[in-house]
N, C-alpha and C positions, 0 to 999 in steps of 0.2 A: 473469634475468627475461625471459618470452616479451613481448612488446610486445603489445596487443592491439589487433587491426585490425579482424576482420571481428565486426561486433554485429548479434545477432537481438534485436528489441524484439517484444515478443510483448502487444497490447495498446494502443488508440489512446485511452484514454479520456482525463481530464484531464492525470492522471499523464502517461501514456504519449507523448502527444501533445506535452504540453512540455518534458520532459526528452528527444523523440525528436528535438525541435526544434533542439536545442543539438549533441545528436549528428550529425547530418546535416552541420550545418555544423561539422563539426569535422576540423581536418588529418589527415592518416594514419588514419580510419574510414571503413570500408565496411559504410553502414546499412541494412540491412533489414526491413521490418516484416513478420513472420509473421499471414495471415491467412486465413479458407477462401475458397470459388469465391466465395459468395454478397458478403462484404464486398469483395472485390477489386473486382470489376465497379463497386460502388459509390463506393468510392474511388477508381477511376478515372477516374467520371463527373463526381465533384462535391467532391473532393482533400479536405481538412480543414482548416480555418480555425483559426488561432492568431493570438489580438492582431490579427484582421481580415485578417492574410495568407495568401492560401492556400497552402499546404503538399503537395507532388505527392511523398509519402514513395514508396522503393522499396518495391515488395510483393512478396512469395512467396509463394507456398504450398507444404502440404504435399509433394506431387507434382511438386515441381519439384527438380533436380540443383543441389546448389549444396554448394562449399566451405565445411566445418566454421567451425565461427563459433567465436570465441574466446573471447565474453562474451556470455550468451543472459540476458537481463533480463524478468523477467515483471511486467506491471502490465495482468492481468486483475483480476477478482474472482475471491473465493474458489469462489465456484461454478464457476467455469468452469476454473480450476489443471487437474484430471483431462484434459480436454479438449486443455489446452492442453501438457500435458507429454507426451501421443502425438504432438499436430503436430511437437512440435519434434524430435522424434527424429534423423530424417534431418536437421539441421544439428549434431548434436553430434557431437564427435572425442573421441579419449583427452586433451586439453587444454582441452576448453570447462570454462569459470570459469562458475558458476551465480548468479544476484541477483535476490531478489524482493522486487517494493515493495508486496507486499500485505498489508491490512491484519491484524491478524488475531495469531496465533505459533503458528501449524499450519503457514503454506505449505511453510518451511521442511524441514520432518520431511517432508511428501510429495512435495519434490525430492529431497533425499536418495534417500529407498525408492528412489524409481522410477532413481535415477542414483548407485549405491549408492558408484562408484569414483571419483566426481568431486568437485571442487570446490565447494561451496554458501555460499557467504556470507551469514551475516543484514544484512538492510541493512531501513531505517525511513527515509521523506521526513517533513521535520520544517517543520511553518512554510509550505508550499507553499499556497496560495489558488486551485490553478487551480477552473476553474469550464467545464463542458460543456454544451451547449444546442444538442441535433440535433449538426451537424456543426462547430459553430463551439466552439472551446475559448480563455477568457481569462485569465488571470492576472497581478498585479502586482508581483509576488514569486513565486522560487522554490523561496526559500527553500534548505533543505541537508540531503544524505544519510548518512545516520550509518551505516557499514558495519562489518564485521571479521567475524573469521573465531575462532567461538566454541570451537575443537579447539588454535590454539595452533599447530596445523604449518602456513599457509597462509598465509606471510610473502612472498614475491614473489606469490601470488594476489592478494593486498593492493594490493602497492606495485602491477603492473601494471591494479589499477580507480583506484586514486589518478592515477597515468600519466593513462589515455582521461579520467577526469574534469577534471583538469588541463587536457587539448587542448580540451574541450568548453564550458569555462566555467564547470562545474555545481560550486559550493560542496559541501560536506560535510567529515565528522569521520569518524579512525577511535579510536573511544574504545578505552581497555583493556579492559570489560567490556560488551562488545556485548549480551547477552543482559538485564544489568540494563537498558540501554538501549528495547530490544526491550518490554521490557513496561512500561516507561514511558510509550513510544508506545500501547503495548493499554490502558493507564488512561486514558489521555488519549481514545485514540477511542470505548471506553465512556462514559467522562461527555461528552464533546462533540459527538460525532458523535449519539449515541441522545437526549440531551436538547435538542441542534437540530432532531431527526425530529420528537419529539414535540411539543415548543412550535413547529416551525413559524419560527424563527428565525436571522436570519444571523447573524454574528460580531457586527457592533452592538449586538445584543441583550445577550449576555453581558458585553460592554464595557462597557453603561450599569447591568445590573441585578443588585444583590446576588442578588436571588431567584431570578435563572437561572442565575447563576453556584454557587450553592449544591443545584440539582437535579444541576449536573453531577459537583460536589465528593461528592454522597452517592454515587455511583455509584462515581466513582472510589478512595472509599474501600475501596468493597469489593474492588476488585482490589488494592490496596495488603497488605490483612488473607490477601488466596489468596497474594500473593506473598511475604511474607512466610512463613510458612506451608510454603513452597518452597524457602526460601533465599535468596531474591530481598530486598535489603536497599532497598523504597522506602518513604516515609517520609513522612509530612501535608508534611515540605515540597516534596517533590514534587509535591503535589496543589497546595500554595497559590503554587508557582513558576512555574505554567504561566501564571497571569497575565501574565508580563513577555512571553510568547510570542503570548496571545490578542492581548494590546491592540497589538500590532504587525501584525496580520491587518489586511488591507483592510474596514469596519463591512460592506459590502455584501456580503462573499464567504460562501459556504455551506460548509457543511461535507459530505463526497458523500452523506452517508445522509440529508442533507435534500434534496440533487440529485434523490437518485433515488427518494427520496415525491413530491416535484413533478411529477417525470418518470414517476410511474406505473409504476416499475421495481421489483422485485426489492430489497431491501435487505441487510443484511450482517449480520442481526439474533444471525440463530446465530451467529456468530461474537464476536460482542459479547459480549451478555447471555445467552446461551445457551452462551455457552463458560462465564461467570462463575458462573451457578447450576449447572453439569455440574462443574465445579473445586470450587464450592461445597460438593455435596454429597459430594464424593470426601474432602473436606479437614475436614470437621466449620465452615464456615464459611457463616456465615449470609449471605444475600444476597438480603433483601429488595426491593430499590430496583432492582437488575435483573432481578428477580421480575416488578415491574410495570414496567418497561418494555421486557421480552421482550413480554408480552401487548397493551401498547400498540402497541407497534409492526409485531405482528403485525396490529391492528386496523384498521391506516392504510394498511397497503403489499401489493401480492401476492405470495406467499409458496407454497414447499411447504414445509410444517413437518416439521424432521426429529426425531428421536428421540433429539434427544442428550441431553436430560435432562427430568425429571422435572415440570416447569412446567407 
């Protein structure tokens, strides 16, 4: 097993910033944050705030000469993946281990394509609270990264992310069937992430209200019924198990598709509900509930709406 030293974190947002957090200060890594001209300059100026500390992460950019990195970690959004998978170019070798923590079960496939001979691990953050505001990023929990490697040959890829997360502190699981795993997490952020957009509501919310916790449950059934459908064995009690995860969430914390309504940003709508009615109609399965809150969401957030289904 190669040890892994050198990490590109590609990505400062919640995510990025506090699991970059733990890596930075971690023994034997050498951490990098991959960023363009315009972000650098800016975090140079005014660093990024974690739990009130400021944080002065290494930066690169593309155009800069640097030693193949060993573990290149993406926690952009999915809109920006394309983007983000030319920068990284120039830090990849015949050994860079691939990890995306976005949300979504596309990223995956378009690391692969684009890095056809490497390494790509499915990896999902589970239970994480951070929370982003301008430049200041907080969380009270990290919660943990459920990883593996869904091909079966990429057993020391494995054990050397278990290794760097080990030195860094960072909790996680590597299940036997990563990919049931994987859209476990996609149920979960179609019903919680798009029914906190919509209602407008943090974790508190769901914790005290049948009623909200039941827009989210409608939602996630229907990923249950595609995945199924798939071969994907999840099950209503997966849908009624996520309780013991909500009610552990901080009542104040957001979930990021309500971040980034608040924040006037872009949302991950397609990727949600718009993956789920495009699955939908491929599959003979009906999928009303993310029907209407494809359309709601679009009505709340700025958007370029793409053409991935029929809605």
């Amino acid at each position: 097993m190669t040890r892994v030293r050198r990490v590109t974190l590609v990505g400062l947002g919640a995510i990025g910033a506090s699991y970059g957090e733990r890596l930075l200060a971690a023994p034997g890594v050498e951490l990098r944050v991959l960023v363009d001209e315009e972000r650098k300059r800016r975090y140079e100026q005014s660093g990024v705030h974690v739990n009130g500390r400021r944080i002065d992460f290494p930066l690169a950019v593309p155009a800069d000469a640097v030693e193949p990195a060993d573990l290149v970690l993406f926690c952009v959004k999915y809109d920006d993946l394309a983007e983000a998978i030319e920068m990284v170019r120039g830090h990849v070798g015949p050994n860079t281990i691939f990890m995306s923590l976005l949300n979504g079960i596309a990223s995956e496939e378009d690391i692969q394509a684009a890095f056809p001979h490497h390494v790509v691990l499915h990896a999902i953050s589970v239970a994480i609270d951070a929370v982003r505001e301008g430049r200041d990023v907080t969380y009270s929990t990290l919660g943990y990264i459920s990883f593996g490697d869904a091909t079966g040959r990429h057993a020391d890829a494995v054990r050397a992310v278990r290794d760097v997360f080990d030195r860094a502190g960072i909790a996680y699981e590597t299940p036997d069937d990563i990919l049931r795993v994987v859209w476990w997490k996609f149920m979960i952020n179609v019903g919680i992430n798009q029914a906190s957009a919509v209602l407008r509501a943090p974790y508190g919310v769901f914790q005290q209200s049948e009623d909200a916790r039941e827009v989210m449950r409608m939602a996630m059934r229907e990923v249950v019924a595609i995945a199924q459908k798939g071969g994907i064995s999840l099950t209503e009690e997966d849908v009624r198990g996520f309780d013991d995860i909500l009610n552990a969430m901080s009542p104040s914390g957001k979930t990021s598709m309500l971040q980034d309504v608040e924040a006037g940003r872009p949302t991950e709508v397609e990727q949600f509900a718009g993956k789920v009615v495009e699955l939908g109609e491929q599959l003979g399965v009906p999928t009303p509930i993310n029907r209407l809150l494809y359309h709601a969401i679009l009505s709340i957030a700025p958007h370029e709406r793409m053409p991935c289904a029929s809605v």
